[in-house]
C-alpha positions in Angstrom: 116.5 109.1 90.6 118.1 105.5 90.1 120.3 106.2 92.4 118.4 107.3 95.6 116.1 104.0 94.5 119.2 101.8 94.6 120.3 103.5 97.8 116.9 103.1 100.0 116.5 99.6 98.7 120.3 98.8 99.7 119.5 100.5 102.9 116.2 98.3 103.6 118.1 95.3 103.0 121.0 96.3 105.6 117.7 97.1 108.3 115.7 94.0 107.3 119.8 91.7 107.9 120.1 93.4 111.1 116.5 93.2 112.5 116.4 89.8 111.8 120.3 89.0 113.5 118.8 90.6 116.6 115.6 88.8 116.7 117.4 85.7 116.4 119.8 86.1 119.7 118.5 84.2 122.8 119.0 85.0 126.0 121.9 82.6 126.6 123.7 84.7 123.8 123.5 82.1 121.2 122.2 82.2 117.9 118.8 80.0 118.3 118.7 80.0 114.1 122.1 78.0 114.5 120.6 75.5 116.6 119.0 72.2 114.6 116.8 72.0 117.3 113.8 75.1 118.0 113.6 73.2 122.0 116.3 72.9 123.4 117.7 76.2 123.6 117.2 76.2 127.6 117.1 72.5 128.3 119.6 71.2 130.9 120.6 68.8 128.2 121.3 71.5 125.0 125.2 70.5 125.1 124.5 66.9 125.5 122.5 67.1 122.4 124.3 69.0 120.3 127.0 66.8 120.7 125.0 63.7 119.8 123.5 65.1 116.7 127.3 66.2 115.5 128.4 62.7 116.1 125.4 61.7 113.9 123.4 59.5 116.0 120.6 61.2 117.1 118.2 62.8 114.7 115.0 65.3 115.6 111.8 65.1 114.4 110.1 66.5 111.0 108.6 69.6 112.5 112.6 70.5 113.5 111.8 69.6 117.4 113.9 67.1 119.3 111.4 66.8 121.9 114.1 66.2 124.7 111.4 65.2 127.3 109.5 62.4 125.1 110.2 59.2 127.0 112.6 56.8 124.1 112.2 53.0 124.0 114.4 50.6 124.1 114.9 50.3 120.2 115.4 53.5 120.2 118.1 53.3 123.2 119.5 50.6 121.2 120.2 52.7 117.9 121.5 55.6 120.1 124.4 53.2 121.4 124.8 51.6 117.9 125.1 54.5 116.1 127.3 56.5 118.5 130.2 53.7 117.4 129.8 54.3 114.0 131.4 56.9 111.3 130.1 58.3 107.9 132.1 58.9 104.7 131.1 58.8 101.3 127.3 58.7 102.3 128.6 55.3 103.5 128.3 54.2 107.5 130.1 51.9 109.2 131.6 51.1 112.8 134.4 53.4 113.4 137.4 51.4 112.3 139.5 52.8 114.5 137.4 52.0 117.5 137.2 48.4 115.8 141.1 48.1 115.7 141.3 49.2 119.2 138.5 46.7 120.3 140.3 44.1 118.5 143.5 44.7 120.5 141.9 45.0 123.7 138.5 42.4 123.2 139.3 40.2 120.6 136.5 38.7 121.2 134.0 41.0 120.7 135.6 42.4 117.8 135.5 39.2 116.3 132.1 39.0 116.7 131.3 42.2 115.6 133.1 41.9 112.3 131.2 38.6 112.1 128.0 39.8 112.2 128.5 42.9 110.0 129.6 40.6 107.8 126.8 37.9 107.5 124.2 39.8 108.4 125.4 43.2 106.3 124.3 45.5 109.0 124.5 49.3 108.0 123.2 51.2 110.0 119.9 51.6 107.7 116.3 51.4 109.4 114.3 48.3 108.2 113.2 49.2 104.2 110.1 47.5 105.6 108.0 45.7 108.6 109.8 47.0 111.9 112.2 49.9 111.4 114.5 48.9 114.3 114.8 45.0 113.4 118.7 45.6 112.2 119.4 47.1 115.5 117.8 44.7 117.7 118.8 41.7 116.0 122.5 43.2 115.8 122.6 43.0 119.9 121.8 39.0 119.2 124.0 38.4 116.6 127.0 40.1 118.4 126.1 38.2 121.7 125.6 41.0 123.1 122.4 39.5 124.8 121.4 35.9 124.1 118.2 34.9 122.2 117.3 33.3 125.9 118.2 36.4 127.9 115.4 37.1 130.8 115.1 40.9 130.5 115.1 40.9 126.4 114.7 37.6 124.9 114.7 38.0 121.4 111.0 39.3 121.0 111.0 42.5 118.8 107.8 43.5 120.9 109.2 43.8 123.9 111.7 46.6 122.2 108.8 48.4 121.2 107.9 49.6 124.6 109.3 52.3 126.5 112.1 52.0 129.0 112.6 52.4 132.4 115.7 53.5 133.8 116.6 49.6 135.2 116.4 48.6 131.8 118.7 51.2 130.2 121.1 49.8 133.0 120.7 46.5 131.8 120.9 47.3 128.2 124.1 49.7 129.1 125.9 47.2 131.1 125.7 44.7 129.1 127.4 46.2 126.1 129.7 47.6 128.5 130.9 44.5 129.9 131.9 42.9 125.8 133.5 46.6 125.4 135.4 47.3 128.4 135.2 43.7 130.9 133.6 43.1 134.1 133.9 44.3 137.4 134.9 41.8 140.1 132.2 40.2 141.8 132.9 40.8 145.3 134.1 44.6 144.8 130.3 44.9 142.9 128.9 44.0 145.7 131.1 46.4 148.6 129.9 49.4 146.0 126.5 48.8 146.1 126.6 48.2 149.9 128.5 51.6 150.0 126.1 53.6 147.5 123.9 55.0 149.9 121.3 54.4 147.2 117.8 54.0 149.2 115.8 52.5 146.0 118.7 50.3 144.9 116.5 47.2 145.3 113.9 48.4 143.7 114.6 47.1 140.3 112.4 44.5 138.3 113.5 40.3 138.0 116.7 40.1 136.4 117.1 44.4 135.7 119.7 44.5 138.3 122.6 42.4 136.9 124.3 45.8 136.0 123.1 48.1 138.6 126.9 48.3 140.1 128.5 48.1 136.7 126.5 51.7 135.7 127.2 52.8 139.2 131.2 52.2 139.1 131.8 53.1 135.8 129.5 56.4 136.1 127.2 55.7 133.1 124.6 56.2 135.1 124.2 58.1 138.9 121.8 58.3 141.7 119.8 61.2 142.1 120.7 64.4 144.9 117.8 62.8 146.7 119.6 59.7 147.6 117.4 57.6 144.9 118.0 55.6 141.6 114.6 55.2 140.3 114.7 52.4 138.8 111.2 52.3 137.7 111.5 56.2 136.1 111.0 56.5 132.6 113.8 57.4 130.2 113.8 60.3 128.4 115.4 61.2 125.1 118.0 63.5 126.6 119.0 61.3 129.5 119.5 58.2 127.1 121.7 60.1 124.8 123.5 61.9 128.2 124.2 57.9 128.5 125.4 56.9 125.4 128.0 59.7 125.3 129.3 58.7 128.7 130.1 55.2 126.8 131.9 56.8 124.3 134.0 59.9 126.2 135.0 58.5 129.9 135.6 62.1 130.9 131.7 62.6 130.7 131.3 59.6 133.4 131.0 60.0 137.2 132.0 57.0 138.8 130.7 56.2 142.1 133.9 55.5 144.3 133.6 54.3 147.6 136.2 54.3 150.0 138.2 51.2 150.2 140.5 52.0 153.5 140.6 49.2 156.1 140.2 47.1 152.9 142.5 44.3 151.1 142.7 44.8 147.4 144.4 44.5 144.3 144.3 46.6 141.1 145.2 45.5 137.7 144.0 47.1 134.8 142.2 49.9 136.2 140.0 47.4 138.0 139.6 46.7 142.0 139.6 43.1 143.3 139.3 42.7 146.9 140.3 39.6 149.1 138.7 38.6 152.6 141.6 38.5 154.1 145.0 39.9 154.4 147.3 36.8 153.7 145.6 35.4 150.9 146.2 39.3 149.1 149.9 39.1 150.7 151.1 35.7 148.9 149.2 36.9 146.0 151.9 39.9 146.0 154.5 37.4 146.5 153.2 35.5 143.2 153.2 38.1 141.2 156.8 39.4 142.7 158.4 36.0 141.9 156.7 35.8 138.4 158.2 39.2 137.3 162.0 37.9 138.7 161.8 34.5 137.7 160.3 34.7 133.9 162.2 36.6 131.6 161.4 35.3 128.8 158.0 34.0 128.5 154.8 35.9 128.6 152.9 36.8 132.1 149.5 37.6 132.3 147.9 38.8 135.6 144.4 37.8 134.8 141.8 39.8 137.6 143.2 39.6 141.2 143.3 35.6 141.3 145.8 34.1 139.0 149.3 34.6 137.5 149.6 32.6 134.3 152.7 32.1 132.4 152.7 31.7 128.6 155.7 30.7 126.3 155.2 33.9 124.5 153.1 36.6 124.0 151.6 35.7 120.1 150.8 32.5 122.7 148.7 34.4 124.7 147.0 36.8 122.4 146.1 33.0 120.8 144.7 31.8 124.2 142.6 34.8 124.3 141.0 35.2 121.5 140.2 31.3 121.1 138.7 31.5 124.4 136.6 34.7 123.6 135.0 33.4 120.5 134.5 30.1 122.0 137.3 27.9 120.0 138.6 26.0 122.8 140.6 23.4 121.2 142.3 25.5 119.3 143.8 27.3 122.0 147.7 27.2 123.2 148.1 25.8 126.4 149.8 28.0 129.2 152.7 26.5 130.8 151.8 27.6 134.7 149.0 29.3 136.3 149.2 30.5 140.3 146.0 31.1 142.1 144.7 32.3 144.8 140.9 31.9 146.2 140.2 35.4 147.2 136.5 34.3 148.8 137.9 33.3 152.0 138.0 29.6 151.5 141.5 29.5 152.0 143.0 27.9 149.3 146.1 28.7 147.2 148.6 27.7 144.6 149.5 26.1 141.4 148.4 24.2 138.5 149.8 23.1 134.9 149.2 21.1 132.0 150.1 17.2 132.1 152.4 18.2 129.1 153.7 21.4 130.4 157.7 21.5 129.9 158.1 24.4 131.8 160.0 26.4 128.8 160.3 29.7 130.3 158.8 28.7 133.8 160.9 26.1 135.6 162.3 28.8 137.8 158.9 30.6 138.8 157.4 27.1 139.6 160.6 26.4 141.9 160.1 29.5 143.4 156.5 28.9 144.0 157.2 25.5 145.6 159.7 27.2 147.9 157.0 29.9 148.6 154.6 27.1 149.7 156.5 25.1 151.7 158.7 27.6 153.5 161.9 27.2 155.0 163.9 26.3 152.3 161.9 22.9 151.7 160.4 23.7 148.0 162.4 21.4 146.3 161.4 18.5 148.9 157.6 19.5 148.7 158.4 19.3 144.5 159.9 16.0 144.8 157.3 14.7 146.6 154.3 15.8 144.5 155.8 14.1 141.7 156.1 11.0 143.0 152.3 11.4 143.9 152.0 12.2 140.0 153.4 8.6 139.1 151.6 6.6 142.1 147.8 8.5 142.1 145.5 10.9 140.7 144.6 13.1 144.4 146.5 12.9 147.7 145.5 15.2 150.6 148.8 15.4 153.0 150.7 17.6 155.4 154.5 19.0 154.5 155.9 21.4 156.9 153.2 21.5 159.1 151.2 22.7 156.5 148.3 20.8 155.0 148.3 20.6 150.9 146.0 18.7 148.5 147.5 17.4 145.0 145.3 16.3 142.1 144.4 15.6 138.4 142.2 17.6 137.0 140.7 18.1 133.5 144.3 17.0 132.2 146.1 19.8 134.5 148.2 18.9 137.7 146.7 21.0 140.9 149.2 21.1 144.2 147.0 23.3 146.6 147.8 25.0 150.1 145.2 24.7 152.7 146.2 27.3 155.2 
């Protein structure tokens, strides 16, 4: 009699398992019990999510929703893109260190003053123990200069965080962290993709929203619509913002607008596209860069954007220059020994300029070769001769050499020698 008990009851149990693993198979063939979330199962957005809430920065709601569709504000936006840079171990979060070392190779900078402001501030990644939950977050965007206190979209008035944000204002708030992460975009290319973009609401952004509009746009954290529209003024939902904020973590979630550049003049350095108004002021640039890579051999070059060449004695001389610059420590930075330039705005205008102590270290030859670039015909070392005798006599001379007309000059303790062609 025990025994026939024991087995119906075992049998029950092995109906009741299996009943209840059917019942819990959606029609997409997952397991909707395995899920965090009990709505998103069909949302356009399900992989998106999941792969937020594994990376620990997005949380659902007490009822075990996420709520996909509820429109997020901007603190909210803000802790998304905070959090998704940060790592937990030994209950304890912090920015990823590995994304801080490779921040602080490649934006000193910002790394800098991120460390800085974990630092004095001792920002954790904890809501507010009281008063407004987000205040850590927001005030971490100021205190990393990421936005100013000043800033005309969000000056630093916690009420203004409170509200919820439109898709011009995600923009904003995505290109600007962006842009201390990853750089800038060159002006004049920024423009030639938003020309391109075939966007028919790109104007349609509020005062001072559209700074970032092409920064989004090229580096694909954010797209138009199949209707040919932004919507600027479209409210941001929870799914989309964190659709986002992955993109600025994983670039092969991006989709970068890319316009066609034939028939245009352009450079690329660093992944980046600078263009030129005109075909010889890109050709010379070419030239510079050619002679700098012959000619210097020991020192340190640094192709810096699409309009200057700049030679430093060595590359710990550099890194120096850069990070001094970055964090605003001007005086303390190494002086370059050379810097080529050319104006790629179409003002015509091109060549050289150095420090009033330069010695030319590792650069005598690439500044030889750059007077013999300017003057043509093998007349660079009578150009040089002559704009140092113009050092001695006077502070600007405007002159012709060659047929050419050139303009030398002191300025801010640097000697200038510029072609006007």
């Amino acid at each position: 009699m025990k025994k026939t008990i024991h087995w119906i009851i075992t049998l029950a149990l092995f109906i009741s398992v299996f009943a209840g693993g059917a019942s819990s198979v959606n029609a997409e063939g997952g397991a909707a019990s395995e899920l965090p979330f009990s709505d998103i199962s069909k949302h356009w957005a399900k992989d998106m999510i999941l792969q937020a809430y594994d990376k620990g920065f997005v949380e659902g709601f007490e009822d075990g929703t996420f709520r996909p569709d509820d429109v997020v504000q901007a603190d909210q936006f803000i802790a998304m893109i905070l959090r998704s840079y940060s790592v937990t171990k030994n209950e304890k979060t912090e920015f990823d260190p590995s994304w801080l070392a490779a921040l602080e190779k490649d934006r000193p900078g910002f790394a800098y003053f991120i460390k800085n402001a974990v630092s004095t501030t001792k920002f954790n990644f904890k809501n507010a123990s009281s008063g407004y939950w987000a205040t850590p977050y927001v005030n971490f965007l100021f205190d990393s200069y990421v936005i100013s206190n000043t800033d005309l979209v969000f000056p630093k008035n916690h009420s203004l965080f409170q509200k919820q944000i439109k898709r011009d204002a995600a923009s904003y708030l995505l290109g600007a962290w962006f842009a201390k992460v990853e750089g800038k975009y060159d002006t004049m290319y920024q423009d030639y993709v938003l020309s391109k973009s075939g966007i028919k609401d790109i104007n349609n952004f509020s005062p001072y929203t559209d700074w970032y509009r092409a920064t989004v746009l090229i580096s694909g954290l954010m797209n138009g619509y199949p209707d040919g529209k932004f919507y600027p003024q479209r409210y941001v939902t929870r799914a989309e913002a964190l659709t986002m904020v992955l993109r600025l973590k994983d670039t092969a979630l991006r989709k970068p607008f890319q316009p066609s550049l034939n028939g245009l003049n352009y450079t690329t350095n660093n992944g980046k596209i600078y263009l030129y108004n005109d075909k010889y002021a890109l050709d010379m640039y070419n030239k510079m860069v050619d002679l700098a890579k012959k000619h210097v051999t020991k020192g340190h070059v640094n192709l810096f954007g699409g309009d200057a060449i700049e030679v430093f004695s060595s590359k710990d001389s550099f890194d120096k220059f850069v990070y001094f610059t970055e964090i605003g420590q001007f005086h303390l930075r190494p002086e370059d020994e050379l810097s080529a330039f050319v104006n790629r705005d179409g003002t015509k205008k091109l060549g050289f300029s150095y420090p009033v102590t330069s010695i030319f270290k590792t650069s005598n030859d690439y500044l030889n070769a750059l007077y013999e670039l300017l003057a043509g015909n093998g007349k660079g070392k009578e150009l040089r001769k002559k704009v140092e005798a113009y050092i001695v006599e006077t502070a600007q001379k405007d002159f012709s050499f060659n047929g050419k007309n050139f303009t030398y000059r002191e300025v801010g303790k640097r000697f200038e020698v510029t072609l006007k062609y």
